[in-house]
DSSP file (Angstrom, degrees, kcal/mol; ACC not computed):
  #  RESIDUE AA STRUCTURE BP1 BP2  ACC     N-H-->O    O-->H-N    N-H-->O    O-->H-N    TCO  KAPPA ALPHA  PHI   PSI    X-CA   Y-CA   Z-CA
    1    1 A X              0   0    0      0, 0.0     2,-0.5     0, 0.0    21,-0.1   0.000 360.0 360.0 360.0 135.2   45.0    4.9  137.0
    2    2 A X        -     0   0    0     19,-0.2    19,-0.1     1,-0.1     4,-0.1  -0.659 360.0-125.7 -96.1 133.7   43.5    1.8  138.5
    3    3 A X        -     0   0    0     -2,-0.5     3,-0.5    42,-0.1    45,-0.1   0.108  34.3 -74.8 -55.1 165.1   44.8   -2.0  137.7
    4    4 A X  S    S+     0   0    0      1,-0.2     2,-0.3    43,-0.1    44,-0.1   0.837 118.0  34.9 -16.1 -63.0   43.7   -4.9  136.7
    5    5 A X  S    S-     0   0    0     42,-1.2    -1,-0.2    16,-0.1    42,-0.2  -0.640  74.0-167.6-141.8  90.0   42.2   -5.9  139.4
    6    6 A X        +     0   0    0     -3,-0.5     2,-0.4    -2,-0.3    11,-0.2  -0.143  11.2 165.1 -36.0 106.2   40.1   -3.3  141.7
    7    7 A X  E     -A   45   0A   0     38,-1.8    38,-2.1     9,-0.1     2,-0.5  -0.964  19.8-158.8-132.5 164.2   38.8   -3.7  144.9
    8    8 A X  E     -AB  44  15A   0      7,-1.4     7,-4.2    -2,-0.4     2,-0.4  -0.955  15.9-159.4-150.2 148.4   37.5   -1.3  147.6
    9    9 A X  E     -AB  43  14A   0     34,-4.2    34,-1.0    -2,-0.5     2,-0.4  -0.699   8.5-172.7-111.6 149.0   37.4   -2.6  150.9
   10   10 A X  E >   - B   0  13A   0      3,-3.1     3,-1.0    -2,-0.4    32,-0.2  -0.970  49.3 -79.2-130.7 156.9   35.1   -1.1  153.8
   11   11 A X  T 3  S+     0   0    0     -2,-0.4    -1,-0.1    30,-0.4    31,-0.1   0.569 131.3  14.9   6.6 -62.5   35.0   -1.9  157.5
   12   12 A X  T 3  S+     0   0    0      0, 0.0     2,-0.3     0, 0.0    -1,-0.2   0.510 123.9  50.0-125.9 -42.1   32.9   -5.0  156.9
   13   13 A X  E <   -B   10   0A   0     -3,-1.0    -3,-3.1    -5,-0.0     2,-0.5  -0.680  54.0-141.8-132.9 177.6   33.2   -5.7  152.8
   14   14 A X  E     -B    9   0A   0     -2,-0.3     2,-0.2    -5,-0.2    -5,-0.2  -0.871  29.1-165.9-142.6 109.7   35.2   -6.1  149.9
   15   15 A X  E     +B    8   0A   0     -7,-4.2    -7,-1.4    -2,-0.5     2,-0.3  -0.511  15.5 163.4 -92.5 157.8   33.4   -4.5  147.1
   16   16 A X        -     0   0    0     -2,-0.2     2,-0.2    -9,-0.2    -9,-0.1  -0.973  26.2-134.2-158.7-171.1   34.5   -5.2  143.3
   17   17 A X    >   -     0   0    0     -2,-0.3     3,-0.8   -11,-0.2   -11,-0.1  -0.844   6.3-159.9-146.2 104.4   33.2   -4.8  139.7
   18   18 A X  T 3  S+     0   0    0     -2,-0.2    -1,-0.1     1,-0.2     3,-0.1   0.569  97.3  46.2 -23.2 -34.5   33.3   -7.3  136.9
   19   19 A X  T 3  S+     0   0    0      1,-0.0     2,-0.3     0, 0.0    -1,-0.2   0.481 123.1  20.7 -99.5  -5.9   32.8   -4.6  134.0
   20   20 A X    <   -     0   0    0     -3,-0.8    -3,-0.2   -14,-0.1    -1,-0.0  -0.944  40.5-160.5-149.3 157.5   35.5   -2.3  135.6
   21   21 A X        +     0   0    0     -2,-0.3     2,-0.5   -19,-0.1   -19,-0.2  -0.616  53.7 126.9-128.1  59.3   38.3   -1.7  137.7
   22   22 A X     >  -     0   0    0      1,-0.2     4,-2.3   -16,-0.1     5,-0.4  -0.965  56.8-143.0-122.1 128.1   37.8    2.2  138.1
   23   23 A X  H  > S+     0   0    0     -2,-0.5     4,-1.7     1,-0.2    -1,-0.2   0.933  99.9  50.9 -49.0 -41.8   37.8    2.7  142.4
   24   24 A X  H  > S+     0   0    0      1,-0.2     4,-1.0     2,-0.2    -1,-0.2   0.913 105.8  42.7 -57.6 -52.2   35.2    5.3  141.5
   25   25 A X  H >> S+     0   0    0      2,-0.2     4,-2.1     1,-0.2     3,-1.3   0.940 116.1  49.5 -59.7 -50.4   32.9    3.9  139.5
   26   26 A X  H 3< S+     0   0    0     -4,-2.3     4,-0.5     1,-0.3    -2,-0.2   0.698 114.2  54.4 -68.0 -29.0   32.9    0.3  142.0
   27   27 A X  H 3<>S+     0   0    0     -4,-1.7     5,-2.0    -5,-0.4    -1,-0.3   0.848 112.2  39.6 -82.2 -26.3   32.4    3.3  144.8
   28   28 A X  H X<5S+     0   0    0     -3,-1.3     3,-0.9    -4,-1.0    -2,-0.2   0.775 112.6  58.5 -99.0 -49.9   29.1    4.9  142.8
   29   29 A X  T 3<5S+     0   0    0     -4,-2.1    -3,-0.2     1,-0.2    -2,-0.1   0.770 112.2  32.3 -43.4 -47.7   27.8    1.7  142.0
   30   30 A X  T 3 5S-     0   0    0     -4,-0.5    -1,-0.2    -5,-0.3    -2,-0.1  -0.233 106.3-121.0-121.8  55.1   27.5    0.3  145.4
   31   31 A X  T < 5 +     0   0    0     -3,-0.9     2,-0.3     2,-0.0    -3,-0.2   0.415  49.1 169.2  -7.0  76.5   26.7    3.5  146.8
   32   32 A X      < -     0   0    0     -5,-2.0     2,-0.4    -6,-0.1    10,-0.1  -0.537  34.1-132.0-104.6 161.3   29.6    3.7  149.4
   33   33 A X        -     0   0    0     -2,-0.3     8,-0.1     8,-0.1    -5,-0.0  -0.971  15.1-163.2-113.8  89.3   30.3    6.7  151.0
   34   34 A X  S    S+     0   0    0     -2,-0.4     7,-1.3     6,-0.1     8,-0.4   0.704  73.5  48.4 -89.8 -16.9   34.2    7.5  150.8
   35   35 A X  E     +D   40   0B   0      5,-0.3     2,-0.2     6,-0.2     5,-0.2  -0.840  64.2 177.8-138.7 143.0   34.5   10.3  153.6
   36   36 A X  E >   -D   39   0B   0      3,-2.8     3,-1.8    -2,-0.4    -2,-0.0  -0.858  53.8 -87.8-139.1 156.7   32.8   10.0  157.6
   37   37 A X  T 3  S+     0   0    0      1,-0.2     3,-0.1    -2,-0.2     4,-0.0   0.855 124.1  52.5   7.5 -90.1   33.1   12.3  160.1
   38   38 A X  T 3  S-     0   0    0      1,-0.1     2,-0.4     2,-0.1    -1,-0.2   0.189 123.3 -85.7 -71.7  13.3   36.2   10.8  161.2
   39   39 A X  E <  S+D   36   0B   0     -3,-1.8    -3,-2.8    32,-0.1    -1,-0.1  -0.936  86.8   7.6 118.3-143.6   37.8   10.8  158.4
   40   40 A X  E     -D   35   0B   0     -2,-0.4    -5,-0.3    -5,-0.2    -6,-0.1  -0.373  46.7-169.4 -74.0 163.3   37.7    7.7  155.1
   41   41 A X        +     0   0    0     -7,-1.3   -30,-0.4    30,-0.1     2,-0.3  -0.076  65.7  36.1-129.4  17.4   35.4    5.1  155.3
   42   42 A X  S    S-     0   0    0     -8,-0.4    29,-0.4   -32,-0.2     2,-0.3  -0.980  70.1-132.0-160.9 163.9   36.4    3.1  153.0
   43   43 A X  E     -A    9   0A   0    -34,-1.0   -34,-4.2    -2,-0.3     2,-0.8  -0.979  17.1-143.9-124.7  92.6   40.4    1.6  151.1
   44   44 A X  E     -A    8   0A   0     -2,-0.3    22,-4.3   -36,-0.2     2,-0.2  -0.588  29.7-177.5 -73.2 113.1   40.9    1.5  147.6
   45   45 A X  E     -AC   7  65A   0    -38,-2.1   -38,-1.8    -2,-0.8     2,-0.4  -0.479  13.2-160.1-115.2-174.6   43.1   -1.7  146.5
   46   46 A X  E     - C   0  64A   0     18,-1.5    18,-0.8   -40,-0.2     2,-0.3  -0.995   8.5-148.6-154.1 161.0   44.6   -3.4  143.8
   47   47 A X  E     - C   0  63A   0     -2,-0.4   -42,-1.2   -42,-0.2     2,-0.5  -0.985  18.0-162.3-118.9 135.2   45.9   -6.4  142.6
   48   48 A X  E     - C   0  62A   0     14,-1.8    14,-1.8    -2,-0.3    -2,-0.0  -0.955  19.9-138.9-116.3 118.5   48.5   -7.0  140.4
   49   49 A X        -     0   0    0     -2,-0.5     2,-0.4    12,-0.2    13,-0.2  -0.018  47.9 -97.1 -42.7 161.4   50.1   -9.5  138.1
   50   50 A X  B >  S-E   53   0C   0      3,-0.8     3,-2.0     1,-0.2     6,-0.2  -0.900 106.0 -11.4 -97.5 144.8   54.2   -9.6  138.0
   51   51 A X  T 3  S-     0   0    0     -2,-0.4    -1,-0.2     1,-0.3    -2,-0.0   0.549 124.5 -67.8  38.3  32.9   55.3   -7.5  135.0
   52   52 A X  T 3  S+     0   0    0      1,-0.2     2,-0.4    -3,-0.1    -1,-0.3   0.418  99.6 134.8  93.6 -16.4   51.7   -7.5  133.7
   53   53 A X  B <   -E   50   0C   0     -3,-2.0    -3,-0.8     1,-0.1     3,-0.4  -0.826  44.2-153.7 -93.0 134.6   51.6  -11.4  132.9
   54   54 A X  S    S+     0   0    0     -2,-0.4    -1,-0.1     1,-0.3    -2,-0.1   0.402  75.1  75.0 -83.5 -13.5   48.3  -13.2  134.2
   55   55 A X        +     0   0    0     -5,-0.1    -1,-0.3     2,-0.0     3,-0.1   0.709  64.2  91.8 -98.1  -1.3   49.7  -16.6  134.6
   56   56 A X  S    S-     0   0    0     -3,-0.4     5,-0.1    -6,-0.2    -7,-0.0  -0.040  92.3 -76.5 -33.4 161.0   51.8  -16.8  137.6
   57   57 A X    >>  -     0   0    0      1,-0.1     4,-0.7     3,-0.0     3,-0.5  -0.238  34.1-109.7 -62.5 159.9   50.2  -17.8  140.3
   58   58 A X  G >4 S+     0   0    0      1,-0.2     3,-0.9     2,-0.2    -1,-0.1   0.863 115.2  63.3 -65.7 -28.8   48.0  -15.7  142.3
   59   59 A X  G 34 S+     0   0    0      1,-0.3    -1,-0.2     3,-0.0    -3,-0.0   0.932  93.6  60.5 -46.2 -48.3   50.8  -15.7  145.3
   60   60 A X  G <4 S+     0   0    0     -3,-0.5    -1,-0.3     2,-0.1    -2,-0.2   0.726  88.0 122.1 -78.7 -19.2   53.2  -14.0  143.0
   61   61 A X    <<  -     0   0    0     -3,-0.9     2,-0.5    -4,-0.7   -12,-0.2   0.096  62.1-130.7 -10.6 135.4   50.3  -10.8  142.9
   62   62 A X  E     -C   48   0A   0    -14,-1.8   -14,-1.8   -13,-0.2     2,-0.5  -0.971  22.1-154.1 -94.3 145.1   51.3   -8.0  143.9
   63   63 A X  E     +C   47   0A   0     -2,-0.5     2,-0.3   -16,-0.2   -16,-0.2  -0.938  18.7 161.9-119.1 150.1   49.2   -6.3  146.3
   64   64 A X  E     -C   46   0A   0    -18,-0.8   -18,-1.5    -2,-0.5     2,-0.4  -0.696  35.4-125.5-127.5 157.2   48.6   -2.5  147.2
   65   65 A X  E     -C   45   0A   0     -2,-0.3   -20,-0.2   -20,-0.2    -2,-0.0  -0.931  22.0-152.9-111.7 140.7   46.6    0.3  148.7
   66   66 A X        +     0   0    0    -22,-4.3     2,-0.3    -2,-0.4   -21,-0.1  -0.238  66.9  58.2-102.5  39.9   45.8    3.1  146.4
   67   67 A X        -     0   0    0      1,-0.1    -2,-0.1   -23,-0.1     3,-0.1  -0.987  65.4-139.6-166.9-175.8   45.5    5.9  148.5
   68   68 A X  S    S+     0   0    0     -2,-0.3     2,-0.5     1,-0.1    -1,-0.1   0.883  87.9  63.2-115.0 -58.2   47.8    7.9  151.2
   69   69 A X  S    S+     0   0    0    -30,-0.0     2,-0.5     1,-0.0    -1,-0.1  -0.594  70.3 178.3 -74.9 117.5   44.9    8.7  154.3
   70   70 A X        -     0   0    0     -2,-0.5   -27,-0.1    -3,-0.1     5,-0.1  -0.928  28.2 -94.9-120.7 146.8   43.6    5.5  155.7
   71   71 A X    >   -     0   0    0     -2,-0.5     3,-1.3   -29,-0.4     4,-0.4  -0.011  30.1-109.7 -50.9 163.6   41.2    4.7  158.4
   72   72 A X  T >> S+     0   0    0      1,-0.3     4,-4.1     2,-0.2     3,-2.9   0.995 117.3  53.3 -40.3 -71.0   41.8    3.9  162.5
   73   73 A X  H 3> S+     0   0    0      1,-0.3     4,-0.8     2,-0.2    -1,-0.3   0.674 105.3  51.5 -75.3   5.0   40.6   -0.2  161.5
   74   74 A X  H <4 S+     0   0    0     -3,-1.3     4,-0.4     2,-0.1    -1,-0.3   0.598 110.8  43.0-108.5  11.1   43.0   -0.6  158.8
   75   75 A X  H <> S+     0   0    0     -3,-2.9     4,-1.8    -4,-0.4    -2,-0.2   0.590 118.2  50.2 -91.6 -34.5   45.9    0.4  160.6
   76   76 A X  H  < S+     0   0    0     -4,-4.1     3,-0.2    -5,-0.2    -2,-0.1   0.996 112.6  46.6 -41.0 -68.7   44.3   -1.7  163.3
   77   77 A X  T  < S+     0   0    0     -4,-0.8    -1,-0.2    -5,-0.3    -2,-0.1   0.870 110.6  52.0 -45.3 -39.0   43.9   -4.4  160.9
   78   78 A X  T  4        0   0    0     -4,-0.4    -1,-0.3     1,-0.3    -2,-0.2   0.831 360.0 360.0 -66.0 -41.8   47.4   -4.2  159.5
   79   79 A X     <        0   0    0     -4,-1.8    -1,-0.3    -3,-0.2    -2,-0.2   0.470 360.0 360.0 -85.9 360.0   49.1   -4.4  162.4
């Protein structure tokens, strides 16, 4: 199930959706292509509120990856 607040990040962008926060739908929409050659092309993220309340500050977010295989340049990135 996807969160509040959706993103899916590719090489180069950080795609999102105003009406939705479903990875799929934000992936269909901006016709991204999840799978290459070499494997994903693309990171499904989230943001999160603490315990679900929207006013803390945006620091106190949690943030996440929603998926287990990731590409070569976001392990690059990460590290």
């Amino acid at each position: 199930m996807c969160n509040p607040a959706s993103f899916v990040v590719t090489k180069d962008q950080v795609y999102w959706s105003r009406f939705c926060d479903d990875h799929g739908k934000i992936i269909r929409k901006h016709e991204l292509h999840e799978d290459g050659a070499r494997g994903p092309n693309i990171v499904r993220v989230e943001i999160n509120p603490p315990d679900g309340d929207f006013c803390p500050d945006l620091d106190s977010w949690e943030f996440r990856v929603d998926q287990d295989i990731l590409p070569k340049w976001w392990d690059a990135a990460e590290g």
